[in-house]
N, C-alpha and C positions, 0 to 999 in steps of 0.2 A: 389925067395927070396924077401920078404918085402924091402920097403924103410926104411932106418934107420929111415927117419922123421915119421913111419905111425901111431905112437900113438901121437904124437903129433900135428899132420894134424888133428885125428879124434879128440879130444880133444878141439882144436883149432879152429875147425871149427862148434861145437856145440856150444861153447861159444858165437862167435863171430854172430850165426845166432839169435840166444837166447837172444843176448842182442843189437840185431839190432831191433830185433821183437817187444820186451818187449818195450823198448826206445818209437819206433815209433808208434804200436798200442795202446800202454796206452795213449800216450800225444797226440798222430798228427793224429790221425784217426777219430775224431768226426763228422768233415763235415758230410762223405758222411755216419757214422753211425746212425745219426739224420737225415739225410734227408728223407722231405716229400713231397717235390715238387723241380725233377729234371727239371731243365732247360739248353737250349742253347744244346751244345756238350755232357750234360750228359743224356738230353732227347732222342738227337738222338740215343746214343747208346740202349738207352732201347726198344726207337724204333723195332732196328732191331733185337735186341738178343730176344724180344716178339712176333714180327712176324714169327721168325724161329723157337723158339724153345717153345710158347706155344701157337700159333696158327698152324703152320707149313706149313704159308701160304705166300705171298709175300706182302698181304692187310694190307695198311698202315693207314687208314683211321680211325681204332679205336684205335690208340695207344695214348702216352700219346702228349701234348703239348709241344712247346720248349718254354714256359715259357715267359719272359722279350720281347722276340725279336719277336715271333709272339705266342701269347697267343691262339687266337683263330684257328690256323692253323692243318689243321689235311691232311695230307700228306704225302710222300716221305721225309727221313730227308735225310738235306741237307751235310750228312756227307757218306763218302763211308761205303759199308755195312759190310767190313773184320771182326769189331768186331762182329756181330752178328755172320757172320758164326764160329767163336771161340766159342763162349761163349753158342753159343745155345745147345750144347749138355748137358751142367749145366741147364742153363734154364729148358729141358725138361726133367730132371733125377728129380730137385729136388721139378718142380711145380709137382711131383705125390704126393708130400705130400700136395700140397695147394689145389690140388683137393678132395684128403681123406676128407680133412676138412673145406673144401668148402666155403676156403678161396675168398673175393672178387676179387682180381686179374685176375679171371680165365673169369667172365664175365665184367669185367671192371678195363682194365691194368694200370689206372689212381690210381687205388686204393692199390697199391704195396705194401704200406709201410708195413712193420714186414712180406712179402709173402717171402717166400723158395724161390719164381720166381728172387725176386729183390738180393737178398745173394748170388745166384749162379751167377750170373754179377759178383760181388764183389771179392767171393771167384775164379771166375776163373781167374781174375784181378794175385790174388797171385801166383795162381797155375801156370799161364802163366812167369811170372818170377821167380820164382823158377826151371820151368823146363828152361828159357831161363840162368839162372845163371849156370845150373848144365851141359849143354850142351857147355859153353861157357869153364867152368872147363874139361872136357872131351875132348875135343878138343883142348884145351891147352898141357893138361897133356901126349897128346897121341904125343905129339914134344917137352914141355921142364918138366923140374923140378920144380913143383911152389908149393905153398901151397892152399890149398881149401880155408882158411879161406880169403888166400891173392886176389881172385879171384873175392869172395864174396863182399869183402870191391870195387873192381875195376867196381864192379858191382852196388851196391848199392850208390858208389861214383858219378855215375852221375846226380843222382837226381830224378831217378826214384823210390823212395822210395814213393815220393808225390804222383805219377800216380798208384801207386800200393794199399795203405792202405789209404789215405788221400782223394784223388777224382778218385777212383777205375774204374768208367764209362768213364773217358778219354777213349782213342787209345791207347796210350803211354806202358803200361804193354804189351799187344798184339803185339804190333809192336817192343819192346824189342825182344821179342819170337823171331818173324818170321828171325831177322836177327843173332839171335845165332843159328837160327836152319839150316840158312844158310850158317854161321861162321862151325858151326862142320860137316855138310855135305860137304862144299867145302874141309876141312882139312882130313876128312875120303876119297874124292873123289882122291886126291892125292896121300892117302897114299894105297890103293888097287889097288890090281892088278887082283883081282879073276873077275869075271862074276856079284859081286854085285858092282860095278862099277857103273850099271845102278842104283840099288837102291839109289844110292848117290848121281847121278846126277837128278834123279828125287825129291827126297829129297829137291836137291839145287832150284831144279825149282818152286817145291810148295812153299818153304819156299820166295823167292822173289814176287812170285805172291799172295800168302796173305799179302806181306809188302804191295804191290801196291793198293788193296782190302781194307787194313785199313788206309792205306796214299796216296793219289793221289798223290802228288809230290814226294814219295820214288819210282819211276822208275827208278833212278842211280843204285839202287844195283844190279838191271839186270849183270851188270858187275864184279861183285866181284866174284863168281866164278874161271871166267878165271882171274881177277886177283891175286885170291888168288895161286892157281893153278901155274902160271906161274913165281909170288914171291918166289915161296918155292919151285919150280924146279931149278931156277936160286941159291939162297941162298946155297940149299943141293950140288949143282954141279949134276945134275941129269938132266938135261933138256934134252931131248930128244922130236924133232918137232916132229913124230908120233906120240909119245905117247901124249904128247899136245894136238893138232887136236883131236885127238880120241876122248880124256875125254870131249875136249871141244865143240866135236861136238853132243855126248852123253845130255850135259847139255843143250845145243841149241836145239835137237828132243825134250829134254823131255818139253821145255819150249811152245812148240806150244800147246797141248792139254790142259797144266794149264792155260795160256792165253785164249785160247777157251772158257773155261770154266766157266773162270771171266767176259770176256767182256758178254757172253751171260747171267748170272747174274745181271751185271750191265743194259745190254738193258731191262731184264726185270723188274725191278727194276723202272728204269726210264723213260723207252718209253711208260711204262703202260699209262691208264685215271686218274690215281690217281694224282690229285694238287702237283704244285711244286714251292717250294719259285723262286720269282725274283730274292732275294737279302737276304742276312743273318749275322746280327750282326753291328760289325762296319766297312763300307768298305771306303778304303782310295784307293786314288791314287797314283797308283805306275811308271806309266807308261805316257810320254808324249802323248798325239792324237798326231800321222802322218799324215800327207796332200799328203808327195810327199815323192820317195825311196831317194833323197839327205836327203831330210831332217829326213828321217826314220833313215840311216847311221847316218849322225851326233849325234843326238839327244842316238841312243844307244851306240854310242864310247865317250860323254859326261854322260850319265848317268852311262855306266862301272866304269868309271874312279870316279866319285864323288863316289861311291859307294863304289869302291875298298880303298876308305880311308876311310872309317866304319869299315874296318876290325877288328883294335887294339879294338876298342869297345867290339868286339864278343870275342878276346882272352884274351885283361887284363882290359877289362872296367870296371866299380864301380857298374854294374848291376848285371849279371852275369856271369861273366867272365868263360870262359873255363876254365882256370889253374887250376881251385877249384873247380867248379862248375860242371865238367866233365871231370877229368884231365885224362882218360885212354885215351881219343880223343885229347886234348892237347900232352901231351907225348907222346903218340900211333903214330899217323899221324907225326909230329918233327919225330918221329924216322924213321917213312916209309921214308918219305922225305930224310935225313939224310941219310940211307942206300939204299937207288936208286940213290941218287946223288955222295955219293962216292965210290956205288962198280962200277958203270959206269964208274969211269973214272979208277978203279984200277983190275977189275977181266976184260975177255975176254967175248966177245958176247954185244961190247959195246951197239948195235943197240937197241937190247933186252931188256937191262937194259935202255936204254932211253927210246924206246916205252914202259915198263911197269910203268915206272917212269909218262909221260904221262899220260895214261891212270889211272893212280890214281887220278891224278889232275883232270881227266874228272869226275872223281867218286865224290870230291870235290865239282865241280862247284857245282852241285845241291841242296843240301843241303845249303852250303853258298849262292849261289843265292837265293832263297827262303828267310834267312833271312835277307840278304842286300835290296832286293826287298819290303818284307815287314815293315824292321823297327823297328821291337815291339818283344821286349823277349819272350813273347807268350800271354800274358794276364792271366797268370794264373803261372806257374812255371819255368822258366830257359828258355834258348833258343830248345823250343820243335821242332821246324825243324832241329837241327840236330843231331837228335840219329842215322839216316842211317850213321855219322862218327865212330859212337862207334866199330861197327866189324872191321873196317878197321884201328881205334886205338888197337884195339888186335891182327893183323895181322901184324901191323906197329911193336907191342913190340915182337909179337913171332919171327920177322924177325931177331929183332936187340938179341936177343939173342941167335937164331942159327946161327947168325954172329960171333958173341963173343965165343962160346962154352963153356968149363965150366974151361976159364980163368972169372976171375973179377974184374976189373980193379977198383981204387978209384972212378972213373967219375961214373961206372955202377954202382957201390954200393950207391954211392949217390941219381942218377937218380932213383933205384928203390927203396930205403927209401922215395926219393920227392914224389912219386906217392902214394903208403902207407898211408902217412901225407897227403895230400891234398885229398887224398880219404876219409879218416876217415873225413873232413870236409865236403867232398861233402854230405855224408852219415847222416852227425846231422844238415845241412842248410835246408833241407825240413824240420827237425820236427820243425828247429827255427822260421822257415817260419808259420807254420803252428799253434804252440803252443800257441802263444802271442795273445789275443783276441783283444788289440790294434796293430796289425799286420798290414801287406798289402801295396799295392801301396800306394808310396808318394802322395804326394798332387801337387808335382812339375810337371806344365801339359807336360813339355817340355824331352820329355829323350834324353836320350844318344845319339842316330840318328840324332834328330834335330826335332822330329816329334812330331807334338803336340798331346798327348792322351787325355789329361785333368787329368789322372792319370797316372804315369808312375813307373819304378822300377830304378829310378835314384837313386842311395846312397844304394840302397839294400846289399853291399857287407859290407859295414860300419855299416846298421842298423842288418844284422846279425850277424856280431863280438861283436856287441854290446850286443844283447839281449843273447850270446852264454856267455859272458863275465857277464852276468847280472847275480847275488846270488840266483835267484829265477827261473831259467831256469830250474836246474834239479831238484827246489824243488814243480814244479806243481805239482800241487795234480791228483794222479793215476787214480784218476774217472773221468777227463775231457775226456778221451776218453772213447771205447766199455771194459776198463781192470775194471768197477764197477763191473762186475760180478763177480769177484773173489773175491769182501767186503763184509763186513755181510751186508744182506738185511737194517738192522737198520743202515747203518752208513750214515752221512748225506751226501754224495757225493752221493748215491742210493738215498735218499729223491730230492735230487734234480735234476734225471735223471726220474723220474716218467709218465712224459710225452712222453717218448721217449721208454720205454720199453713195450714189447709187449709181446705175449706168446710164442715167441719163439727167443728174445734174446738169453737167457743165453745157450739154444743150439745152435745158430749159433755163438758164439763166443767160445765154447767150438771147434767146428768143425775147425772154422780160426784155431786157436790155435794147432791142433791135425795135421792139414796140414802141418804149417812149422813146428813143432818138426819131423814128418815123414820124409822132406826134408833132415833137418839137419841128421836125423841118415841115410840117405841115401846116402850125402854125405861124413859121417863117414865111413862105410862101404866101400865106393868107395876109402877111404885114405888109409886106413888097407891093401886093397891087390894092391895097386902101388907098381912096381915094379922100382927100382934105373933107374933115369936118366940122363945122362951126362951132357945136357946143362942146367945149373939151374938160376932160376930167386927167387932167395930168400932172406928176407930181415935179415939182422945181424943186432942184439941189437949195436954191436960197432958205424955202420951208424946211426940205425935209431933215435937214442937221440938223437946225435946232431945235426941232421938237422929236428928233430921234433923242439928245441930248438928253429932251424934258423926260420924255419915257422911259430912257437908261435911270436915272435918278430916279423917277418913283420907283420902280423894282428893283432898284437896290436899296431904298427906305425901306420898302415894306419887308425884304430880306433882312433888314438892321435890324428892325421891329420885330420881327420875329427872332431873329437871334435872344436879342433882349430878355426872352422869358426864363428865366431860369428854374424855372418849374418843368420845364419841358426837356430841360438838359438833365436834370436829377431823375424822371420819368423814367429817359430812355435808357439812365445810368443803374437805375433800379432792380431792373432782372438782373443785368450781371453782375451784379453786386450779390445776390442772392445767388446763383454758380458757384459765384467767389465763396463766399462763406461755407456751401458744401462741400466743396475740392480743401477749405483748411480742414471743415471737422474732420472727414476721410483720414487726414492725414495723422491727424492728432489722436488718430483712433489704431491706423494702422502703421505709422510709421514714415510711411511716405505718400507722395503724390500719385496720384491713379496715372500708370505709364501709357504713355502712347504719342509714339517715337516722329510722327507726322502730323501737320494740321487737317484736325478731321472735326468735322460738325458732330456737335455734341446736342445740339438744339435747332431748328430753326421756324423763328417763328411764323403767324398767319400771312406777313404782307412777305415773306421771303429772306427776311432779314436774319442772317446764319451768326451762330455762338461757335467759335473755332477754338479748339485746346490739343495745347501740344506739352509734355513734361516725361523727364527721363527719370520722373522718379522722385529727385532732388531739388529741380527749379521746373515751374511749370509757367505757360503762357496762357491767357484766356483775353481773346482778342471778337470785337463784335462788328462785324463786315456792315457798314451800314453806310455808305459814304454818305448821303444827302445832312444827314444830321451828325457827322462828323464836326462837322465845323461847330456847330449850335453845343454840342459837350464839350466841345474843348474850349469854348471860349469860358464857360465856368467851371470846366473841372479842367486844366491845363495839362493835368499828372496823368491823365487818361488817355493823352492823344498817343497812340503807337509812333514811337520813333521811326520806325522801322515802314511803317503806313503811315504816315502824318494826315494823309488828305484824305482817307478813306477807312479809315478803323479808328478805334479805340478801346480797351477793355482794364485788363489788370495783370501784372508777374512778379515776378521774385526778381532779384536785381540783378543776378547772372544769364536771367533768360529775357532781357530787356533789349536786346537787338535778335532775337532768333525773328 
């Protein structure tokens, strides 16, 4: 028999996939849909997914540049090759059309742009989360009662929305994958008892050894298996040490041949004659030189400790905090924690439940190490070293709800409304991130760490409430991103994508498109035949208003808050004031204003934020495109907000050039 909820799952879960898509590929996907020259991390990726999948060979030497960091280098990119092995079976399905039509790409992989070659990267980006969302639901569903749609938002909540449609060529979509695919085979590996057992644990094993392949420092999830495993035996009251051992030794054979397989990959790969960077991007020092093992000891029980107070930074800092920014790992992990620390001291097999308690913290270190060590949110979107927390925030929540069973206490009903509402945030910060063309790192060189970047994501949590708060957020016009194909050819959002369109747009954004709709009706279908289950993790309209309420009001505190500082509105007001004062002396020198008859960038600075001056001479305009901190000047300098722009400039003019 159906679940009472299954038309409303299905329902519910097309909506919510449909207007996650729409949202983000219309407005936030332009980057990497315009791109014509990938660099840095996004070169390397194409690196590898061109040498696998349309050469079919390991020769690295004719691929494309990494752009900024070493232009003329042609080599071994300096990134591991996991997403290539993903992505190249796309790569080599869909460059047979670039070879039908003998497209350049095929002898010269520099020359990508508008090639089938470079779209199948992109589209495997989606299809890689999609199948990692629908696996993460699957593997839920098959222990509690949850909604798909609610699964989805848990999913798209952490911010990989950005690595998915936005900058597609990341790791980040791929390495999603690998650890839902890890998440549902550890939770299928516990729950059989038949002879596919082994399938599951093999399963578990590929699934950690392509996280390692596309992320060298994701080796912690090696353990998530036997932790998962051993969580959900102890929770169920099922633990049984044989049966343990078995699975867990099952998952341990199957992991030597995967490993095999990768390292001799990786040797060949990198021990080849093919050139290899020294050094790549921006390297800091993380680490003291040791001279002697005292001073080796001190020096790492001194650095633990300053380090280990960075922490609050990573969970409620003003950059990108966890709570919002990825709260399935926030709440998730809280709750593992919470529930190994107090069935420990209230259920029997205390040992068990502390060693298992343990060893999640081990799982922890890694991921947190990584970014205390480093410093830096990622240089590009959110704290990207710790998505290896993510499966283990939905192990953390499927615990605490086969803890609970299918009582629901007010604390729980609250707790998973909170998660809901700050997922639906996590879920619209990358398109806000991405939407704003005066966007981007602050200018403030110092972040949250202490560390000096020269740009940093200090206030990011404040400049996205802001721009999320801002009248013109969701009134972007539809053709900033790859969604112009759906306009009439004459409409002028298409006139001014010209440069970017090639002949085979408008089909590969039909095909993106045709992808997630298929997902969606596939996770429809998978609602329709759920069968009723006892423990439920579901959210009620009675909770979820009001503490959507609660969480509208703190983000617009800490937006007030930060308004407040009027040190930071004089800051931003400060370079152009200093324009200002060159354009009078000019004047006062020459007679008149330096002409130029159109708004043209005169400056723009490191996070993108443009200096725009227009004067015939006699009245001149100097206008500073910055909309997120629009608001934040003009609430102390009033005289500076552009009439003319109220919501998204501000600068300085002569009183006849005060509406140009």
């Amino acid at each position: 028999m159906p679940s009472r909820y299954a038309w409303k799952d299905a329902i519910g879960i097309i909506l919510v996939i449909g207007t996650v898509f729409c949202l983000s590929y219309t407005i936030g996907a332009n980057a990497w849909w315009y791109s014509k020259e990938a660099i840095h991390d996004d070169a390397c990726t194409l690196g590898h997914s061109f040498t696998m999948g349309l050469d079919f060979d390991l020769d690295y030497m004719n691929e494309v540049s990494l752009g900024k960091y070493a232009k003329s280098y042609r080599g071994t990119p300096p990134v591991p090759p996991g997403i290539g092995v993903l992505s190249a079976p796309f790569v080599a399905f869909f460059s047979i059309f670039d070879r039908m039509a003998e497209h350049p790409v095929i002898q010269n992989h520099a020359q990508y742009f508008g090639s089938w070659a470079f779209f199948a990267v992109g589209l495997s980006s989606s299809f890689y989360f999609l199948m990692g969302a629908y696996l993460y639901y699957r593997g839920l569903r098959s222990l509690i009662d949850i909604s798909p749609a609610f699964v989805f938002l848990l999913c798209t909540g952490t911010g990989i929305l950005f690595y998915v449609l936005m900058r597609p060529l990341m790791a980040h979509a791929f390495e999603f994958f690998n650890y839902a695919l890890c998440f549902f085979a550890s939770v299928q590996l516990y729950r059989e008892e038949s002879r596919r057992q082994w399938l599951y644990a093999l399963l578990a094993a590929i699934a950690v050894t392509l996280a390692w392949l596309t992320r060298l420092h994701a080796i912690f999830p090696v353990l998530f298996p036997p932790l998962a495993l051993l969580g959900l035996m102890l929770t169920m009251q099922t633990f049984d040490r044989r049966t343990f051992l078995a699975k867990t030794a099952q998952y341990v054979l199957a992991l030597v041949p995967c490993f095999a397989v990768a390292i001799a990959l990786m040797y060949g790969i990198y021990a080849g004659p093919a050139p290899k960077l020294d050094s790549y991007g921006n390297i800091y020092s993380y680490v003291p030189v040791y001279t002697t093992f005292i001073a080796f000891v001190g020096d790492v029980i001194a650095l633990v400790a300053s380090r280990l107070a960075l922490l609050p930074v990573i969970l409620v800092g003003n950059s990108f905090p966890l709570w919002c920014f990825m709260p399935i790992a926030f709440f998730g992990v809280g709750a593992l924690l919470f529930h190994g620390g107090t069935s420990a001291r209230r259920h029997g097999q205390r040992t068990l439940w502390i060693a298992w308690t343990l060893l999640a913290v081990l799982y922890m270190a890694g991921p947190i190490a990584a970014v205390l060590l480093w410093r830096m949110p990622g240089s590009a979107y959110g704290f990207r070293y710790l998505y290896p927390l993510v499966p283990l925030g939905f192990l953390g929540f499927t615990l605490w709800r086969l803890r609970a069973g299918a009582q629901k206490s007010v604390v729980s009903r609250v707790v998973i409304a909170a998660l809901l509402v700050t997922s639906i945030f996590g879920t619209l910060a990358p398109v806000a991130f991405n939407s704003n063309p005066a966007w981007g790192y602050t200018q403030s060189p110092i972040n949250e760490f202490g560390l000096k970047e020269g740009v940093s994501a200090r206030d990011n949590l404040y400049r996205t409430i802001a721009w999320m708060e801002h009248p013109s957020f969701l009134r972007v016009a539809i053709g900033y991103g790859p969604a112009f194909a759906f306009l009439p050819r004459t409409s002028p959002e298409v006139a001014g994508k010209q440069a970017f369109i090639h002949a085979n747009t408008y089909a590969q954004v039909y095909i993106m498109c045709a992808l997630w709709a298929t997902v969606a009706l596939a996770f429809a279908f998978h609602a329709l035949r759920n069968k009723p289950a006892q423990h439920g993790a579901r959210v009620s309209a009675i909770s979820f208003i009001p503490v959507m309420v609660v969480f509208l009001s703190i983000w617009h505190i800490c937006f007030v808050y930060y308004q407040h500082r009027p040190e930071v509105a004089s800051k931003l007001l400060e370079h152009a004031a200093s324009l200002r004062d060159t354009i009078e002396a000019e004047r006062k020198e020459k007679g008149s204003y330096p002409v130029q008859q159109d708004f043209l960038p005169i400056e723009t600075a490191e996070n993108n934020v443009q200096f725009l001056y227009r004067s015939d001479g006699t009245n001149y305009k100097l206008i500073v495109l910055n909309a997120p901190d629009a608001n934040v000047v003009t609430l102390f300098h009033p005289d500076e907000r552009d009439p003319s722009r109220p919501w998204w400039a501000y600068g300085y003019w002569t009183k006849d050039a005060r509406k140009w």
